[in-house]
N, C-alpha and C positions, 0 to 999 in steps of 0.2 A: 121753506118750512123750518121751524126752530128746533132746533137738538134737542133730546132732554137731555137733564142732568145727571152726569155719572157718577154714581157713588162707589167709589173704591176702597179696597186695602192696598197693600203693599205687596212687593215683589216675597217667592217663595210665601203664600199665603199660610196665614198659620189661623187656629178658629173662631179667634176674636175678630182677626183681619175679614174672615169669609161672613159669618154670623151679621155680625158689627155695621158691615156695610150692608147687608141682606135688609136688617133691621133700620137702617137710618134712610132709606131709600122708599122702606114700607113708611117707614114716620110722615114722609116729604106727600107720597104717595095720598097717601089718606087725606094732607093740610090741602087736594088739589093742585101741588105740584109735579109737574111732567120731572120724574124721577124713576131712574131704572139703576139697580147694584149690578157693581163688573167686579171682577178677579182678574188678580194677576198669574193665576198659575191653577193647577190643578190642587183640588179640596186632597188633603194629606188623610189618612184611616182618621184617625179621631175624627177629626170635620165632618168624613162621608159618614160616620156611623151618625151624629147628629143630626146631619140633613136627613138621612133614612128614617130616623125615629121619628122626627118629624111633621114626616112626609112632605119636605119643601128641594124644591129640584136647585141645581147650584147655579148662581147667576151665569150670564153669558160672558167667555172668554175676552179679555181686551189683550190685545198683544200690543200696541202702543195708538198715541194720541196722534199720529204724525195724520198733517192732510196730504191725503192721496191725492196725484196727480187726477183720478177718475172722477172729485170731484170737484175742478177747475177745467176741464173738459170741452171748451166746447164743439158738440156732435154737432152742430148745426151746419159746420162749416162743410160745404159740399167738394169733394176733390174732382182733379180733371181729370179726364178720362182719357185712358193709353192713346186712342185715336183722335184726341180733340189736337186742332189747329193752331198757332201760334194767334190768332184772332182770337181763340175761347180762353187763349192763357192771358193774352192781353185783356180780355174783358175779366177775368177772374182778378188780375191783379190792381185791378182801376174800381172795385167793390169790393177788397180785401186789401189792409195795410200792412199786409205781409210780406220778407224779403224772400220767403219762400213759399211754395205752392205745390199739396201733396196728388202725386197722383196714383188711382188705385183704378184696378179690372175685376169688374163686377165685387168690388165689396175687399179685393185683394189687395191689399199695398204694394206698391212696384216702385218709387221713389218721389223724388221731387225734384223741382225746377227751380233755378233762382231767376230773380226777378231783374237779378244783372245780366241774365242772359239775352233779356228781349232787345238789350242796347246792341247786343254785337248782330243780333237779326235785323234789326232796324239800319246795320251798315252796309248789309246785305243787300237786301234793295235800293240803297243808293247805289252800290255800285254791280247793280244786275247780275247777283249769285242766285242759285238757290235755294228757296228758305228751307229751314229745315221744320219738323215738325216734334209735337211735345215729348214724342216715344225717342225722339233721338238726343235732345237736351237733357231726359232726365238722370236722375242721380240717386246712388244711396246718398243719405241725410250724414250729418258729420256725427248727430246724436240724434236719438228720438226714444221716449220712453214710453210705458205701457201703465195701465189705468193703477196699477197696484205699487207701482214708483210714491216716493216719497217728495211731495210740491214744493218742498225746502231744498231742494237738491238739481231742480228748476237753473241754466243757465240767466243769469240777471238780464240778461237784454236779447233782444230775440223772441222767434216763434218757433215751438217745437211740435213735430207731428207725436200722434199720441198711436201704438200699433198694440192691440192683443194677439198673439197666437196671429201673426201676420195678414190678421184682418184691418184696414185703416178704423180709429175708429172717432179722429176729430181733433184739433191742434187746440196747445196753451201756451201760458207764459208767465214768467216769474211773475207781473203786473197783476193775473188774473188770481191768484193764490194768495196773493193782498188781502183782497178784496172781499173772502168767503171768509163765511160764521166761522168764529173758535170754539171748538166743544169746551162745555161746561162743568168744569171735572171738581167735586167734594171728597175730599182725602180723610180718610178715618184709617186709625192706628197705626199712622205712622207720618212724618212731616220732612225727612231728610231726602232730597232731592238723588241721591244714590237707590233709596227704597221704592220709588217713584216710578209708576209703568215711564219705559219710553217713551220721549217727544211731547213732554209736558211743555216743554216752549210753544207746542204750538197749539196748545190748547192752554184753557183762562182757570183757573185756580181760582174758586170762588167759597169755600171754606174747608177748614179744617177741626178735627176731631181728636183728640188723642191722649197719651198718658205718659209719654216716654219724652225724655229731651228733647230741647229744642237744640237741632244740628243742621249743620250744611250749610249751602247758601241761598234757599228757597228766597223767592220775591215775588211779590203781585204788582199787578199796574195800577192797583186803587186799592182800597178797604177792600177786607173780608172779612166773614166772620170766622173766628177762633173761638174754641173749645177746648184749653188744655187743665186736666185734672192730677192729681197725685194721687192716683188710685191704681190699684193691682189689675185694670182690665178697661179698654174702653165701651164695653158695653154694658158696664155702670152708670158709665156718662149720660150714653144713647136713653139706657131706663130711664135715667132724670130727664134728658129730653120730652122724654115720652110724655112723663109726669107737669111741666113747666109747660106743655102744649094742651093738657088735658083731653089727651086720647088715649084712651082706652088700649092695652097690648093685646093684641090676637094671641090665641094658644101657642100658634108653635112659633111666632117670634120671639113670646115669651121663654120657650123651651131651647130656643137660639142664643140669646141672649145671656140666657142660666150656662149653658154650654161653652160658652166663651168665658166667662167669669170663673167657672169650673177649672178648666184648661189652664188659661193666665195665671191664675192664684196657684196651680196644683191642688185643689178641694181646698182651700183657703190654708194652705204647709206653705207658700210662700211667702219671704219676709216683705214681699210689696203688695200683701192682702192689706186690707183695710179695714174699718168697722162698713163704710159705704158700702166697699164689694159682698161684704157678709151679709148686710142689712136687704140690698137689692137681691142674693142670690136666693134668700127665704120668700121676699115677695114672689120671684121671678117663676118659681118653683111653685107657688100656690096656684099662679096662673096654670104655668104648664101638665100641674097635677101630678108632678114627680117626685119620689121622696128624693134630699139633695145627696145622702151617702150612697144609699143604692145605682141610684143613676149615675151618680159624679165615679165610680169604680168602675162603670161599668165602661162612661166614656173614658176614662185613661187607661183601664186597659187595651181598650180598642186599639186605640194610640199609640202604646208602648210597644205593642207586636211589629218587629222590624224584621223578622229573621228571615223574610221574600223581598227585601228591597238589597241591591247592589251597595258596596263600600260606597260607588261617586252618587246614588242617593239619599243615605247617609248620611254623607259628608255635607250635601245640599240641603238635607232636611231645614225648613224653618232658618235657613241662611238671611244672613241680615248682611250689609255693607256697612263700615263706618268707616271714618275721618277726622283727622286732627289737621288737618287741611295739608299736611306736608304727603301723608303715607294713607294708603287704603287697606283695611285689612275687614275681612268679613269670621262672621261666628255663626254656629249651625247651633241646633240644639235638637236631639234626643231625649226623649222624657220615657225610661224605662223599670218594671218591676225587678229586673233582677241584671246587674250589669258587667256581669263575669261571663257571659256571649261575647258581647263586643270588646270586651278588653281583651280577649283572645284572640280577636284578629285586628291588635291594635297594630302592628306593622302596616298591614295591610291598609288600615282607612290612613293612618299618617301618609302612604304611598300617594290616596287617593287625594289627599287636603293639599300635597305637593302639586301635582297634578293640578288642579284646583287654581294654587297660589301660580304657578308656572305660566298656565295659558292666559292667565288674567291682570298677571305681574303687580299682584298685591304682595304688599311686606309680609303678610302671615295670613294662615287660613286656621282657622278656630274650629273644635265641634267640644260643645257640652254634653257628655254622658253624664244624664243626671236620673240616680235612685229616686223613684216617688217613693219607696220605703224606706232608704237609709236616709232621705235628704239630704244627698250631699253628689259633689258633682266632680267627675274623673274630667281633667280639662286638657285635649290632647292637642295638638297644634303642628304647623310646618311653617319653616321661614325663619330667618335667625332674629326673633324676637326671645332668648333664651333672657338676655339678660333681662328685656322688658319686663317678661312675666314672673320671672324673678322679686324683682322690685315689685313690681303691684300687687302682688300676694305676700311677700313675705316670706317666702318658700323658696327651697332650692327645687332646678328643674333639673330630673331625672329622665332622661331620652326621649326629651320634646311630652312630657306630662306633669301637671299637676294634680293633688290630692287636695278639694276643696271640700271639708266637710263644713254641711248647714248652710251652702248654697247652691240656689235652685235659680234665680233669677238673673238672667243677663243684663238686663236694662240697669238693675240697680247693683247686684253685685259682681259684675266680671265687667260690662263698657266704663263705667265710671273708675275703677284703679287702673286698668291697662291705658285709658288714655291720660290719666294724671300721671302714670308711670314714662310715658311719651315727653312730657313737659321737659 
């Protein structure tokens, strides 16, 4: 049976990322394409308050693309039984190309036998010992994994027994994990392979959607189609999609859509708004039947209320990874009305970005406190990138902080100098 296609965001989902994919999965959806949206992470306040107004439920969680051992599986394979003979092992291993052979009691696994065992039985009756039987030759396994294992991880040569919750439950093998369909994974809002659910190797990359740099070392094994724009939002692209297909937006994708645009741009205070992103979020809005002030306030305040999440989610919030291919360092961003809370317990989230940079041994960990009223963004950081950040702003750094007033945007104005400042 054929996979459908999964349309994603990126890791640490942010509302363009959740909407975006929501919306280009309805697109595929409608043209007759088997098309379903994934997430990588839990919808953040702003997102959920979106989805609620809505009334559209959040797509289903992917935690990575790896294939499961459970399905390269094969159940068919019948194991010998504690009481079976040296005859029932000899016949099992002369209709099975196996060096080994599981045996289970009533549905329980209890080990296995190798197949080099039957030659020292077979010496045995030449020279008139006693044979032994299957319950006395068998064996724990040297490995054997469970259906929720990852098939890349597969010893290369070889049969392995496959055990749940020590029920048998059917032996594989690197050979057979070849062989199975790759899921079919469409990336929207974001293309750097660090952003990327886990175990995109073993799933096929058949397009991409986006607005931000082309980073990393993404590769396909053929043509795909790309979609990259220089617009404040990818789900302006998506509305042009819509429009180049001549389908018609439903309400609340349209309301989805406006939401992500909304968000990306800050109500269009961001310097990577656009005339595009303005142009679609009036259409987007007609559909949806919302006025764009009233609702766009309402969704960022939604959003901006942090004062029940923890410094380390925080510090995660909308976390992105980047690379200059030498050093990894990640950036969070907060999008807040009033920013004299969190600067108050700016020791505190620096503790937490430490923490952060520490367990994950990135050069620095970043988080943007950024005013949607002042537009301007407090930039705190951990990891000795003191002089880096230095240099890419133009600013002296004062106890791991910078003062960026009139920027709001990561993508165009904090990754582009810190990684020229890298050079």
């Amino acid at each position: 049976m054929t996979k459908p296609i999964i349309v994603t965001g990126h890791k640490s989902p942010d509302t363009d990322s959740i909407c975006s994919s929501i919306a280009l999965a309805r697109l595929k959806q409608l043209q007759g394409i088997d098309a379903i949206p994934g997430r990588a992470g839990e919808p953040n306040k702003e997102t959920a308050f979106a989805l609620n107004y809505f009334h559209v439920e959040p797509q289903q969680l992917i935690k990575d693309f790896y294939v499961k051992v459970g399905e390269v599986t094969h159940t068919d394979v019948e194991p010998l039984k504690v009481s079976a003979s040296l005859k029932d092992a000899a016949q099992w291993f002369a209709t099975h190309p196996a060096s080994i052979a599981p045996v289970a009691d009533n549905g329980a696994f209890r080990g296995v036998i190798d197949r080099t065992a039957l030659a020292e039985e077979f010496i045995k009756t030449v020279t008139g010992q006693e044979l032994s039987m299957v319950k006395d030759l068998m064996h724990d396994p040297d490995v054997f994994f469970s259906t929720s294992d990852r098939a890349c991880d597969l010893p290369e040569e070889g049969q392995v027994v496959v055990v749940d919750d020590g029920k048998y439950v059917g032996m594989t093998c690197a050979a057979c994990a070849a062989g199975v369909e790759k899921q079919k994974v469409f990336l929207v809002d974001h293309n750097e392979k660090k952003q990327i659910i886990d175990g995109i190797d073993d799933a096929e990359i058949i397009g991409v959607v986006d607005h931000h740099r082309i980073g990393g070392t993404l590769a396909t094994d053929g043509p795909i189609f790309i979609l990259f724009r220089p617009v404040g939002c990818s789900a302006t692209i998506v509305t042009g999609l819509y429009k180049q297909a001549g389908v018609a937006i439903p309400k609340e994708i349209a309301g989805l859509l406006l939401s992500a645009v909304i968000s990306d741009t800050v109500l269009f205070r961001s310097p990577t708004c656009t005339e595009e992103d303005k142009a679609a979020a009036h259409e987007l809005a007609a559909i949806a039947g919302v006025d764009i002030e009233k609702y766009g306030m309402e969704l960022l305040k939604a959003g901006a209320n942090v004062s029940d999440l923890t410094p380390e989610q925080i510090t995660k919030n909308d976390m992105k990874e980047f690379s200059d291919g030498n050093i990894t360092f990640t950036i969070a961003q907060v999008q807040v009305m009033d920013v004299s809370d969190l600067l108050a317990q700016k020791d505190v989230l620096v503790n937490a970005l430490e923490k952060l940079r520490a367990a994950n041994n990135y050069a620095a960990s970043f988080l943007m406190i950024t005013s949607i009223i002042d537009e301007a963004t407090n930039l705190i950081f951990a990891g000795n990138l003191d002089e880096v950040v230095g240099k890419a702003f133009g600013k002296d750094v004062l106890d791991k902080e910078v003062y960026l007033p009139g920027v709001m945007s990561r993508k165009k104005q904090v990754v582009p100098p810190i990684l020229s400042a890298l050079k």
